[in-house]
N, C-alpha and C positions, 0 to 999 in steps of 0.2 A: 359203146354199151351204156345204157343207161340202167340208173337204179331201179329194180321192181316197188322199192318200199317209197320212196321219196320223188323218184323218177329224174333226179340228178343226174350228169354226167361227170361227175369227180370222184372218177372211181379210181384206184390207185393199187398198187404192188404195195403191201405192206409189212413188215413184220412185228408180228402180235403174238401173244401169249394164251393159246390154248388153253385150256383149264377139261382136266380129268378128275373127276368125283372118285375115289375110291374107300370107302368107308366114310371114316371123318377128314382125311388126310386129300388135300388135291393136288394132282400132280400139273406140273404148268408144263407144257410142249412149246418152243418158240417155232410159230411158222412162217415162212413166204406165201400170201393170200392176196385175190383181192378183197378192197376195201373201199366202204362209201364215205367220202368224207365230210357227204352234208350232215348222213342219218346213222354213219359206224355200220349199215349190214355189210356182212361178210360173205364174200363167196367163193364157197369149196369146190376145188376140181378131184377128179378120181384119187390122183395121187396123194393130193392133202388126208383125203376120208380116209384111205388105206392106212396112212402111215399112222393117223389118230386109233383106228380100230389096231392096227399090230399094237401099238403101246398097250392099247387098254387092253387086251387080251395076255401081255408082257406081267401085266400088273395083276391081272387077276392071278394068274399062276406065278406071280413071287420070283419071275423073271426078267425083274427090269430093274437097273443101275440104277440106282438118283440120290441124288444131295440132298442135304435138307437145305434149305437158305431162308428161313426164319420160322417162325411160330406166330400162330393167330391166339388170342386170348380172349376169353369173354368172361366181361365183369358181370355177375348177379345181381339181378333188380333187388334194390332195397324195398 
């Protein structure tokens, strides 16, 4: 398989950190993907898309488990 974006062939099984927007809050999913590791694109199979759509639909209805594991901060421009 070669990459669409770069057209590399160091595509790889990776596990990455998803990222869901929800409000101001994101929630990180870790997946099993591939991965380009000239150009980083990532690519989703059926299973990946499903399992990200259940969460985000989990989250929209205030139905899904999660930790917090830190806090982002943003300092005001002087």
């Amino acid at each position: 398989m070669k990459c669409v974006i770069c057209k590399g062939s160091d595509i790889e099984l990776k596990t990455v950190d998803e990222q869901i927007r929800t409000g101001k809050d994101i929630i990180l999913i870790p997946m099993n993907i591939l991965v380009c590791s000239n150009c980083g694109e990532r690519y989703y199979d059926r299973k990946a898309m499903k399992k990200i759509e259940d969460i985000r639909d989990k989250a929209k209805h205030q139905d899904l488990k999660i930790e917090e594991v830190g806090k982002v901060m943003r300092a005001r421009a002087a």
